[in-house]
C-alpha positions in Angstrom: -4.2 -93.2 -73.7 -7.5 -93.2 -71.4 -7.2 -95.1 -67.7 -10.1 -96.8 -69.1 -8.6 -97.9 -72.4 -9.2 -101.5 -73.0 -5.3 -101.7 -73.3 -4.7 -100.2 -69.9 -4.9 -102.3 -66.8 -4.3 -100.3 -64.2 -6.8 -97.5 -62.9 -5.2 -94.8 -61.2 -7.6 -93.4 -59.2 -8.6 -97.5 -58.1 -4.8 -97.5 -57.4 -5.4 -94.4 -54.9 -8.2 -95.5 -53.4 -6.7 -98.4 -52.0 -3.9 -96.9 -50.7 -6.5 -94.2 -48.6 -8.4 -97.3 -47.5 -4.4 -99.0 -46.7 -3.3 -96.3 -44.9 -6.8 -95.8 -42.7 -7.2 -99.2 -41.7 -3.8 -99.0 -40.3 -4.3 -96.0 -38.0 -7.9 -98.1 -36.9 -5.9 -100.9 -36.2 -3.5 -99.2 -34.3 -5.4 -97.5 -32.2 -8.1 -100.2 -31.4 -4.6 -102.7 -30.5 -3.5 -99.8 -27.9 -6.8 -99.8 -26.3 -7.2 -103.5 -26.2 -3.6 -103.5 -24.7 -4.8 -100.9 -22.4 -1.9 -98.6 -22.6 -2.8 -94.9 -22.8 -2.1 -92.8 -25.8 -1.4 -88.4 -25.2 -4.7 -87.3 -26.5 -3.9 -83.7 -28.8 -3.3 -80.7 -26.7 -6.2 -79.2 -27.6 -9.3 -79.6 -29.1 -11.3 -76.7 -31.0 -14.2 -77.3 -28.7 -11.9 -77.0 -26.0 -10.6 -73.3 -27.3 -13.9 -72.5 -27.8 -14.8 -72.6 -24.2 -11.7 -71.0 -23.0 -12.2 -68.2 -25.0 -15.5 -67.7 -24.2 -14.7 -67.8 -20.1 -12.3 -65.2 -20.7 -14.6 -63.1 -22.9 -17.4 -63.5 -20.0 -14.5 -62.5 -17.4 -13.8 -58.8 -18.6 -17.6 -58.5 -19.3 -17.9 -58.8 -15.6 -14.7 -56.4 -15.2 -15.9 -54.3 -17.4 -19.2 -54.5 -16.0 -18.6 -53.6 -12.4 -16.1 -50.5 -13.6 -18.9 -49.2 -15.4 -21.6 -49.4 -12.7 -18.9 -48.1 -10.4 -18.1 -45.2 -12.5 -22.4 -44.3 -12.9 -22.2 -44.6 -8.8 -19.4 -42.1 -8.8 -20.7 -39.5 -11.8 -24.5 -39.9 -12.3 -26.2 -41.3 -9.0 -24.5 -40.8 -6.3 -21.5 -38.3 -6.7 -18.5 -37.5 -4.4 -17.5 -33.8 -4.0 -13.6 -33.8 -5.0 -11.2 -32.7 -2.4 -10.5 -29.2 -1.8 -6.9 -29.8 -2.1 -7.3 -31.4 -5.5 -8.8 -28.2 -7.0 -8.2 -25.7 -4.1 -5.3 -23.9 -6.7 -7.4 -23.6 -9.8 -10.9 -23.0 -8.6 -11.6 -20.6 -5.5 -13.9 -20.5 -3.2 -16.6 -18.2 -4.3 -17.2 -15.2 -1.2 -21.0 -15.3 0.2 -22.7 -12.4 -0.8 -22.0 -9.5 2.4 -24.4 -6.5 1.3 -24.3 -5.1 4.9 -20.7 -5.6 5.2 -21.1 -7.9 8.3 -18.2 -10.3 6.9 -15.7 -7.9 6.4 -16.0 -6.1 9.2 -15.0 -9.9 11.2 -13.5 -12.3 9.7 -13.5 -12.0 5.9 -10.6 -13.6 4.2 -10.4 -14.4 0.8 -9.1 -17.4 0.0 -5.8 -18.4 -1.4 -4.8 -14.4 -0.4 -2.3 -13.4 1.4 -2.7 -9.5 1.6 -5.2 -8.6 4.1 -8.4 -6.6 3.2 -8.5 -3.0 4.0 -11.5 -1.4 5.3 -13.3 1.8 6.3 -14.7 2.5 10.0 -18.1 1.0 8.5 -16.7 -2.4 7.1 -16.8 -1.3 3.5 -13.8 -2.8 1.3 -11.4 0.2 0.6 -8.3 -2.6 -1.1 -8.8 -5.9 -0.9 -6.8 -8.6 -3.1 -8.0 -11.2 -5.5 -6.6 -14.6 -6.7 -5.3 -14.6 -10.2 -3.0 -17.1 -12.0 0.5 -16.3 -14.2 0.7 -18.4 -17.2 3.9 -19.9 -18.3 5.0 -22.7 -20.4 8.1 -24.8 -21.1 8.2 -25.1 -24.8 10.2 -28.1 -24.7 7.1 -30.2 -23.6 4.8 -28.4 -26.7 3.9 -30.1 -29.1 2.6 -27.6 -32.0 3.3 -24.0 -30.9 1.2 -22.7 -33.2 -2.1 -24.7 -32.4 -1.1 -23.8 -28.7 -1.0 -20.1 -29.8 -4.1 -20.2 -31.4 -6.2 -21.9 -28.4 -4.4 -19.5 -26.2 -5.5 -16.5 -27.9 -9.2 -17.7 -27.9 -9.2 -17.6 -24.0 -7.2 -14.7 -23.8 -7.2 -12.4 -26.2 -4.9 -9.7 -25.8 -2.6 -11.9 -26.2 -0.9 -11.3 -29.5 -1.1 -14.7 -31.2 2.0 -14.1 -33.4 4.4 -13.1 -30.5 3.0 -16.3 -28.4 3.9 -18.4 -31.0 7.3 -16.9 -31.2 7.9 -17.4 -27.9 6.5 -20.5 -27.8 8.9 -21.9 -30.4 11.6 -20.8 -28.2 14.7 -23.3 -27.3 14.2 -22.6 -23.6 12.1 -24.6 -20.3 10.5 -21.6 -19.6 8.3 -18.3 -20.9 5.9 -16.1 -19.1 2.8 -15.8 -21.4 0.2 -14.0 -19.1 0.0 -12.4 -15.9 -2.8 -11.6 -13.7 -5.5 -14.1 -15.3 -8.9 -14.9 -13.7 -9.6 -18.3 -11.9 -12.5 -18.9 -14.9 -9.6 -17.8 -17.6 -7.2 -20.6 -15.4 -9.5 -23.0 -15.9 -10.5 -22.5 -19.3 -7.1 -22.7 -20.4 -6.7 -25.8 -18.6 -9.7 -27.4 -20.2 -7.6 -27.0 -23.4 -5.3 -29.9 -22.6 -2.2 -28.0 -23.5 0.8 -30.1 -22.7 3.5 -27.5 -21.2 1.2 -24.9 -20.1 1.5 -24.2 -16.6 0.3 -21.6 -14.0 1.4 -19.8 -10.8 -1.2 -18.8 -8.3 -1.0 -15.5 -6.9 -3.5 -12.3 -6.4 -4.1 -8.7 -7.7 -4.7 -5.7 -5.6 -8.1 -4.0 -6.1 -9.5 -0.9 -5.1 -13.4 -1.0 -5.5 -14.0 2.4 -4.9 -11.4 3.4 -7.4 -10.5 7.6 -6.6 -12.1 7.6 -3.1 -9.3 7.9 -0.3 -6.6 7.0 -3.6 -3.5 9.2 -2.0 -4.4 7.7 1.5 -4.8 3.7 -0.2 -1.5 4.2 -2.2 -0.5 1.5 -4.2 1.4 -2.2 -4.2 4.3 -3.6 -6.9 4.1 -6.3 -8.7 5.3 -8.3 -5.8 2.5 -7.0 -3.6 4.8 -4.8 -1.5 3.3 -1.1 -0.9 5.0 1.4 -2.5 2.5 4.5 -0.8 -0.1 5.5 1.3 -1.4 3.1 3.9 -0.5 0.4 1.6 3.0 0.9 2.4 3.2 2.2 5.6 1.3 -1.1 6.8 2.9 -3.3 4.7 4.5 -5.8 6.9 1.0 -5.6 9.2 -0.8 -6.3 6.1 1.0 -9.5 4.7 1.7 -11.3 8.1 -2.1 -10.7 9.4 -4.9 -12.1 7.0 -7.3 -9.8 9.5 -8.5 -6.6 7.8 -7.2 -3.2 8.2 -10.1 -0.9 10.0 -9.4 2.7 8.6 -11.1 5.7 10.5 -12.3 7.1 7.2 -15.9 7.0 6.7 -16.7 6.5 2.6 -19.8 8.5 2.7 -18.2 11.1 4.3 -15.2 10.8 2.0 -17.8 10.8 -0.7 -19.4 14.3 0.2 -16.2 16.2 1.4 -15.1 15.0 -2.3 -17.9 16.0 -4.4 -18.1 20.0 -2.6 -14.3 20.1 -2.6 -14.3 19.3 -6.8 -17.5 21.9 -6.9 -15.5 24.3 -5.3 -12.3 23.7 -7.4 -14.4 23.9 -10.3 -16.5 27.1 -9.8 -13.3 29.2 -8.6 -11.0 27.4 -10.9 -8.3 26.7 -8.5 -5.1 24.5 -9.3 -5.7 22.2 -6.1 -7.8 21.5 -3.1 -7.9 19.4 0.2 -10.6 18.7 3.0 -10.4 17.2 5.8 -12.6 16.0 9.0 -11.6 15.0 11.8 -13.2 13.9 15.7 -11.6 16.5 18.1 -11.8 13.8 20.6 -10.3 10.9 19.6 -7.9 12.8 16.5 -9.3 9.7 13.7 -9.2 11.3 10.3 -12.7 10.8 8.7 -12.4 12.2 6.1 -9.1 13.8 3.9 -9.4 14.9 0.2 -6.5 15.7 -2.3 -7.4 16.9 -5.7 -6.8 16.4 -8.5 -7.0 13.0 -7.6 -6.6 9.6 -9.5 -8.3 6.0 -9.7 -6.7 4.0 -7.2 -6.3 0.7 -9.7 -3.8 3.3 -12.2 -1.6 4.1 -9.6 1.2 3.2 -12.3 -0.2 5.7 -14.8 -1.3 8.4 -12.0 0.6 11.9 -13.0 2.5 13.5 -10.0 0.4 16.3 -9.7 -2.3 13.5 -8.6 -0.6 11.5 -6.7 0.6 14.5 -4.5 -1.5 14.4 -1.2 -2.0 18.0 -0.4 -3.5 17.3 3.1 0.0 16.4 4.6 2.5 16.5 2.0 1.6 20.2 0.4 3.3 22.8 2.6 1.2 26.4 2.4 1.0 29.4 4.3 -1.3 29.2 7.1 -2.7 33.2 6.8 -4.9 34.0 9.2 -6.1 30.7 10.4 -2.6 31.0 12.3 -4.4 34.0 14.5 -6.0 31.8 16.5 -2.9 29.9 17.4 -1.4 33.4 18.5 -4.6 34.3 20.4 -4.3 30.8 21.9 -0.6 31.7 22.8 -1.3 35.2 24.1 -3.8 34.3 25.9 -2.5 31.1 27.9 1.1 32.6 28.8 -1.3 35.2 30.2 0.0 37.9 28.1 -2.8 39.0 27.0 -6.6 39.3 28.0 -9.7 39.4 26.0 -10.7 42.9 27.1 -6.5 44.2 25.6 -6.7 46.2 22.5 -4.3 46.0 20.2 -3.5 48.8 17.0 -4.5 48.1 13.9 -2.5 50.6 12.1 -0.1 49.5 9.1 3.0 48.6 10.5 6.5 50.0 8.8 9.2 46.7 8.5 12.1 48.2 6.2 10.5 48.3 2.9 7.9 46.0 3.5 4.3 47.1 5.3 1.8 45.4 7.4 -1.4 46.2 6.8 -5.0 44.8 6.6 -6.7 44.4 3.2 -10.0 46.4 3.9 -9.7 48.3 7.3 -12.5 50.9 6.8 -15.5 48.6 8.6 -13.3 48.8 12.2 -11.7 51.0 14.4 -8.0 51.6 14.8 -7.4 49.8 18.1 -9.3 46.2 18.6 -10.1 44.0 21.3 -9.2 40.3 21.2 -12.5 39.5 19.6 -12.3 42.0 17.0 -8.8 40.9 15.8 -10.1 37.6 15.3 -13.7 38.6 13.9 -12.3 41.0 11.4 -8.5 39.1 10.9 -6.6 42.4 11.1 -3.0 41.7 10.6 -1.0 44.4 12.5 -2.9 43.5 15.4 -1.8 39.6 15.5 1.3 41.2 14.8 0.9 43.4 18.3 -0.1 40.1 20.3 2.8 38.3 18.6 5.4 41.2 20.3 3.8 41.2 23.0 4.6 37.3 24.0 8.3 37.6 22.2 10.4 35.1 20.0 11.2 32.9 22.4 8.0 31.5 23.9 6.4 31.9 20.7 8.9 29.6 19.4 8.1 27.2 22.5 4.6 27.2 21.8 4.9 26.2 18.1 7.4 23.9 18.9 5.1 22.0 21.3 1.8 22.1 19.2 3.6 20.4 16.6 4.6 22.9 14.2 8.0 22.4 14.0 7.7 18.7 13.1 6.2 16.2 10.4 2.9 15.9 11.6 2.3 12.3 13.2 0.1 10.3 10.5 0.2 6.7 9.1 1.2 8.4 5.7 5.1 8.2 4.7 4.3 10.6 2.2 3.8 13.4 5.5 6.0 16.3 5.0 7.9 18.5 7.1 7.0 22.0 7.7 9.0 24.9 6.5 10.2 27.2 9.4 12.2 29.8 9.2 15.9 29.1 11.1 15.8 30.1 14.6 19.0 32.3 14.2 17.2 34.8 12.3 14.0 34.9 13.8 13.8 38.4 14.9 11.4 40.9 15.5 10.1 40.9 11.6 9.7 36.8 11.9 7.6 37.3 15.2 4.9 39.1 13.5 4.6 37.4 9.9 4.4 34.5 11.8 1.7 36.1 13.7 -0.7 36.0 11.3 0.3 33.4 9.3 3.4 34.3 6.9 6.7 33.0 6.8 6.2 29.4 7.6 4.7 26.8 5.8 2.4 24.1 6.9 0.2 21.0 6.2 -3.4 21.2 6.2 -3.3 18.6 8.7 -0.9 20.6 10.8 -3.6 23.2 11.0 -6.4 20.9 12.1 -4.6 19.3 14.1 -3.8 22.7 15.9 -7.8 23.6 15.6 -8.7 20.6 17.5 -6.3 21.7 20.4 -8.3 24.8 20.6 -11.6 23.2 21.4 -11.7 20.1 22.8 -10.3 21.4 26.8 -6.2 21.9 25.6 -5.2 18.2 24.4 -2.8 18.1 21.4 -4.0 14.8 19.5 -2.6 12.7 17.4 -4.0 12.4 14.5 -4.5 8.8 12.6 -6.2 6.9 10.1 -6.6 3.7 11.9 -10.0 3.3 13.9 -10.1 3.5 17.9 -11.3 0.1 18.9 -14.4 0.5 20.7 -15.4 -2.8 22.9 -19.0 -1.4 23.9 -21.3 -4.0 24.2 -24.6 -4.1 22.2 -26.6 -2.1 24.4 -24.1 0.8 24.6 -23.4 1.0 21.0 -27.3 1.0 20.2 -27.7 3.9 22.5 -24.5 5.8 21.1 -25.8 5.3 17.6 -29.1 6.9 18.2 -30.1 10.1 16.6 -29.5 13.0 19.3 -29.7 16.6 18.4 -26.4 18.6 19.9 -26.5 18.7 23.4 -26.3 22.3 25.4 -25.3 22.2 28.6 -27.5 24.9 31.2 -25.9 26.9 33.5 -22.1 26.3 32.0 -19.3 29.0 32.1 -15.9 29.8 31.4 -14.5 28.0 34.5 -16.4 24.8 34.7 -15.6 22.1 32.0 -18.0 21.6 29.0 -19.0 18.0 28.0 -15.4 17.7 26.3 -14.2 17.5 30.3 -16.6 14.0 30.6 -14.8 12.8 27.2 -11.3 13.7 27.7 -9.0 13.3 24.6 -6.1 11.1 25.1 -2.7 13.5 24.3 -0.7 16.3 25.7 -2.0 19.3 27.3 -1.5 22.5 26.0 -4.3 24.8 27.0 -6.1 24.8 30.0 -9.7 24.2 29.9 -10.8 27.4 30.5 -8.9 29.1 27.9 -10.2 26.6 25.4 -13.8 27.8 27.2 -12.9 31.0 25.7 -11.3 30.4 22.1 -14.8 28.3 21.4 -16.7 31.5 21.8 -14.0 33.6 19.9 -14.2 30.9 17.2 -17.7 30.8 17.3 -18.0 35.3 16.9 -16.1 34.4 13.8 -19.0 33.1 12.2 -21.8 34.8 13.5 -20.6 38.8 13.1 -16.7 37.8 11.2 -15.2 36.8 8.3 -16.7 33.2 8.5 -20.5 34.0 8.3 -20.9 32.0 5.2 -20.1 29.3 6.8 -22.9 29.1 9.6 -25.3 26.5 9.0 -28.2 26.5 11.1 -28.4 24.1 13.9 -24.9 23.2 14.2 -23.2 26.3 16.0 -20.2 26.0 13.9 -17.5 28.0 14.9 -14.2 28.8 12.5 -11.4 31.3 11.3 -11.0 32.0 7.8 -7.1 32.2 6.2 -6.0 34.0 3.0 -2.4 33.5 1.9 -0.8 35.3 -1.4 1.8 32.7 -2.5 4.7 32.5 -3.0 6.1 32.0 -6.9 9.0 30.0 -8.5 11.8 32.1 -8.2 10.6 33.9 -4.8 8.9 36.7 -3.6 4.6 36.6 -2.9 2.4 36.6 -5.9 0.1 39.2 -6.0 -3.8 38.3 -6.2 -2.8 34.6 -6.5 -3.6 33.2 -3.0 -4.4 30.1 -0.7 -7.4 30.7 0.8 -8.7 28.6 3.9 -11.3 27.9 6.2 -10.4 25.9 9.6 -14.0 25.4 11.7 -15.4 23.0 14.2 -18.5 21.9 14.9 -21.0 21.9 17.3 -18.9 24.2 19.3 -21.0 24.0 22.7 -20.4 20.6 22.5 -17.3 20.3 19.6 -17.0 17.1 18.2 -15.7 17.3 14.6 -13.3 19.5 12.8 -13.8 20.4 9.2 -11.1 21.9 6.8 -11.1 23.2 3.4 -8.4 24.5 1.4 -8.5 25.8 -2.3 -5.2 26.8 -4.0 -5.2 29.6 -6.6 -9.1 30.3 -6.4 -10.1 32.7 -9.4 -13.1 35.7 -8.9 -16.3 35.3 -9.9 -19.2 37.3 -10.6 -20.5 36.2 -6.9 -17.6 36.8 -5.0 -17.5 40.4 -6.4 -14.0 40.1 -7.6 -12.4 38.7 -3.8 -10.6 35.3 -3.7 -10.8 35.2 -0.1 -11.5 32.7 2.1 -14.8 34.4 3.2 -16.0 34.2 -0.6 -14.9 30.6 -1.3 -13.7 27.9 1.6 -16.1 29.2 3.8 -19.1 28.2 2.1 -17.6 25.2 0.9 -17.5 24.0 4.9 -20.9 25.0 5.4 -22.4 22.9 2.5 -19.8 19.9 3.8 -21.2 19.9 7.3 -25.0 20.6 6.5 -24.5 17.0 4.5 -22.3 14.9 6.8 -23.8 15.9 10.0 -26.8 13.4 10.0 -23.9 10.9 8.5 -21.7 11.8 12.0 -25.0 11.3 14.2 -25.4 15.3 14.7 -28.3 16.5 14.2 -29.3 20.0 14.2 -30.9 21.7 17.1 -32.6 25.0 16.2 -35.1 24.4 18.9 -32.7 25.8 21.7 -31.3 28.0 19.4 -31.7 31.3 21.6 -30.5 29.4 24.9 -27.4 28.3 23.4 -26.6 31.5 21.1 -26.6 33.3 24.6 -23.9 30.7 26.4 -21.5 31.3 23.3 -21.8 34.4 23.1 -19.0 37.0 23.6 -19.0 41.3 23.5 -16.8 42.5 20.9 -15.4 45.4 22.9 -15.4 43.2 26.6 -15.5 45.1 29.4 -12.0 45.7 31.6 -12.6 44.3 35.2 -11.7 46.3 38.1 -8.0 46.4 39.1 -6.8 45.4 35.3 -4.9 47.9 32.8 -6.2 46.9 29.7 -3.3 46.8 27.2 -4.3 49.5 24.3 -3.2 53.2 23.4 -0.2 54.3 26.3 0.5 50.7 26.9 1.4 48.9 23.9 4.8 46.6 25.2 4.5 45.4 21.9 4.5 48.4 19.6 7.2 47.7 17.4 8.7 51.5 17.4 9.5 51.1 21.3 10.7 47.5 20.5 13.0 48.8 17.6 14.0 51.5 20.7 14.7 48.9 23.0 16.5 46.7 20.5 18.6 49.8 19.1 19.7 50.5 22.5 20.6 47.0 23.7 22.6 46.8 20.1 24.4 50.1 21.7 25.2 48.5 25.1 26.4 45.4 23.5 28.8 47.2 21.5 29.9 49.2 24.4 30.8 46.0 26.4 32.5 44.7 23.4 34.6 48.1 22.8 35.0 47.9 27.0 36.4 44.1 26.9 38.8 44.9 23.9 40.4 47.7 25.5 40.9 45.8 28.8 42.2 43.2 27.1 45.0 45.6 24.9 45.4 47.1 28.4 46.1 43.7 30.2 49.0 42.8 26.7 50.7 46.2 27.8 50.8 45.7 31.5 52.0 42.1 30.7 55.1 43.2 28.1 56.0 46.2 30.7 56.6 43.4 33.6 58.5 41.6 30.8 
């Protein structure tokens, strides 16, 4: 049926409508009666305009917030930026070093930062060992996330790292794994730009040696705890990790430098097994210069065979030879045994089964005087001199030059000498020792002994740490400009050189004028002896030349294997440095005309050294007063004997071994006749003593 049937009277929809309009005019009326009651009615909480308003006051709040952090963070980053604190990045990114070309820094001040080591240096301010700042990586797996993405980025910063084992490790159920040691501050902070969560570092530092073989046995070496384990490393290692101050060596690099490169050219061209070289100031006893090769790169310590590592300057023990004459010349001649105008035999000497004789004898006469023995290096007649002073004092004397002892250096590697016990040192030990045999000594030992020789009688002690000098600008300027070497006019035996206005600090052992006199015996050497090749012009260098056979594994000298050496000095009217070369096992060559002598090969090699280094040292080379000065240090070769003097020679020889061998046979007879004398007073004395009974 339709609503708007006919039939139907009631609408719905007019029935609906008037219920709207019912209900409407109710709430009207309702409301219109409060108000005209006036009675207030609770309006709703809140309107939709209302919330519109709120909302946008907040909205325009945090734009403001917002706002100001933004311009406050431009401020900070773009415009005007702070510098962060140096303790907020102090352990990740070091202070770079200013650039020091001239070596200015490090010769003050010079620290690097977040180091604790302190810088060593050579007398000129240039680094020798020095540490750097490096980082350790570690992580605590724990706090990882993905080990194998952690592994990955790792292995892009660093990548000797092997990315399979990291991530093995990494996947570990522990707080904590090393990953890397020894990192650069750029690798530190590139790993940290990586946001790893659980990768941590540890700062610490990594010794360096820029020089990498120069001075390497005298540098030594640190652990991985930064404690030295040799050389000067270790010996100053307490000096070096409580003062930040660097470490002034006496050592002079360019020096080091030549000595180095003639030492290897040496080694090289006469083949030899080893070699050392050494300079040192005869006045103050600081080691320029010491050489030990075969040698190593100072940054491979760990890898450094032991044949390398061994310092032969202090450590190797050789035979002297005949660079021990001139300590028994020195000996002979200041217990006043002997006198420059004694001869002494050079005819082989018979000791059991063994013979002392000179290699080539036919260029001098049978008997010598004191220059002579030295200039041509004849055994039997250092043998002579050594008889002459007697086992006793010669004993004294080496004992108080410092052969019987380590020789005092800042090196724990330095060695002790080999000396034969002093129970058995009898006539036969008196005169190997003589001339060189039957002890074993240190390079250094040697200088050391040179230097004694020289510089007026003071036994130094040598070191590698440089004399402070507090001269002020002026002085030093003057000291440091270029002088030729001075002669003095008018100087002789008696009256003290210009080594007597620069006394060395140390012990006397020879008087001044005796040292007068070994200078001009040292120089003959090398004008008319065995050390003419290793004049160079200018520099008046005096020397004596040493050639040892040695000694092999099981005993007993090798023959034609030998240790030859050359100790010199120069200037020697005005001695200032010492120079030493020493070549083990030198082979022939065509030059040397089959002779591994020291004539033919450390000779020359000192020459060549000091023609370099001299301009280095500030000596230059005077050739000007070349005739003036050649006539001061000259000496005769047969010396005249002054009146009232018996020169010691043919019919006085106290030290010919045939009347010593007399002497001692017929002291061995008296002391067995006082024995056989006391034993039968004392069975005499039992008799009388059982017939009273």
């Amino acid at each position: 049926m339709r609503y708007d049937d006919p039939g139907y009277d009631h609408d719905p929809r007019e029935r609906a409508s008037q219920t709207g309009r019912r209900i409407l005019g109710q709430i009207l009326g309702r409301v219109w009666g409060a108000h005209a009651s006036g009675k207030k009615q609770r309006a709703p909480r809140f309107s939709l305009d209302q919330m519109h308003a709120r909302l946008l006051g907040v909205g325009a709040g945090f734009m403001v917030l917002f706002g100001a952090v933004g311009i406050k963070l431009g401020f900070a980053t773009i415009w005007m930026p702070m510098a962060p604190e140096k303790r907020q990045i102090a352990s990740q990114v070091p202070e770079i070093p200013k650039s020091d070309p001239k070596g200015e820094i490090a010769g003050g001040d010079f620290v690097l930062p977040e180091v604790h080591r302190a810088t060593i240096t050579d007398r000129n301010g240039q680094a020798l060992a020095l540490s750097l700042p490096v980082a350790q990586v570690y992580a605590n797996p724990q706090e990882l996330i993905d080990p194998k993405d952690a592994a990955a980025k790792l292995h892009s910063v660093l990548p000797q790292l092997d990315e399979a084992e990291t991530m093995r490790r990494l996947s570990e159920k522990k707080q904590f794994v090393y990953l890397a040691r020894d990192i650069s501050p750029v690798q530190e902070i590139s790993i940290n730009n990586l946001g790893i969560p659980g990768i941590y570092f540890e700062a610490g530092e990594r010794r360096h040696y820029p020089l990498g073989r120069t001075a390497a046995q005298i540098m030594g070496s640190v652990d991985i705890d930064d404690h030295g384990v040799a050389g000067v490393e270790r010996y100053f290692d307490k000096r070096l990790n409580t003062d930040r101050t660097p470490l002034r060596l006496s050592l002079d690099v360019r020096v080091q430098a030549v000595a180095r490169e003639e030492l290897a050219n040496a080694m090289a061209n006469f083949q030899a097994i080893g070699a050392a070289a050494i300079v040192m100031d005869v006045r103050s006893g600081e080691v320029i210069a010491m050489v030990s090769l075969p040698d190593f790169d100072a940054n491979d310590f760990g890898h450094a065979p032991n044949d390398a590592r061994f310092n032969r300057a202090v450590t190797g023990m050789y035979e002297p030879g005949s660079t021990f004459k001139l300590q028994t010349a020195a000996m002979g001649l200041q217990l006043g045994v002997i006198h420059v105008w004694d001869k002494f035999s050079t005819i082989p000497i018979r000791v059991g089964r063994f013979t002392i004789s000179d290699m080539k004898s036919d260029h001098f006469a049978p008997w010598l005087s004191l220059p002579g023995v030295l200039a041509f290096s004849s055994n039997p007649a250092a043998a002579h001199i050594a008889l002459d002073v007697g086992a006793k004092r010669q004993q004294d004397w080496l004992r108080d030059m410092g052969f019987f002892g380590r020789v005092p250096i800042e090196l724990p590697e330095a060695g002790h000498p080999i000396v034969p016990a002093l129970r058995n040192w009898g006539m036969s030990t008196v005169m190997t020792v003589g001339f060189g045999h039957g002890v074993a000594e240190p390079p250094l030992s040697i200088v050391r002994g040179t230097a004694a020789t020289v510089n007026g009688g003071i036994l130094l002690k040598p070191t590698l740490v440089a004399r402070d000098t507090q001269d002020d600008s002026a002085t030093q300027l003057e000291r440091l400009k270029p002088k030729p070497v001075a002669f003095i006019p008018g100087q002789t035996d008696d009256a003290p050189d210009e080594v007597g206005a620069e006394t060395p600090v140390g012990t006397r052992v020879i008087s001044e004028k005796t040292s007068a006199l070994l200078r001009r015996l040292l120089r003959l050497d090398v004008t008319v002896g065995s050390g003419k090749t290793a004049e160079v012009p200018g520099y008046y260098v005096g020397g004596k030349t040493g050639t040892a056979e040695k000694i092999g594994p099981h005993g007993g000298y090798l023959k034609h294997v030998n240790v030859s050496a050359f100790t010199s000095v120069f200037p020697m009217n005005s001695p200032r440095y010492a120079v030493y070369v020493m070549l083990d096992s030198p082979k022939a060559t065509a030059a040397t005309h089959g002779w591994t002598t020291a004539a033919w090969n450390a000779a020359p090699t000192v020459g060549k050294i000091i023609a370099r280094v001299g301009p280095m040292l500030n000596q230059f080379p005077d050739t000007a007063n070349k005739a003036t000065i050649d006539s001061a240090l000259a000496i005769p070769m047969d010396p005249g004997v002054p009146a009232g003097y018996r020169a010691l020679g043919p019919g006085n020889d106290p030290g010919d071994p045939r009347i010593l061998q007399r002497k001692a046979e017929e002291e061995k007879k008296q002391q067995t006749k006082h024995r056989h004398e006391e034993a039968a007073l004392r069975r005499e004395a039992a008799l009388h003593a059982n017939d009273e009974d």
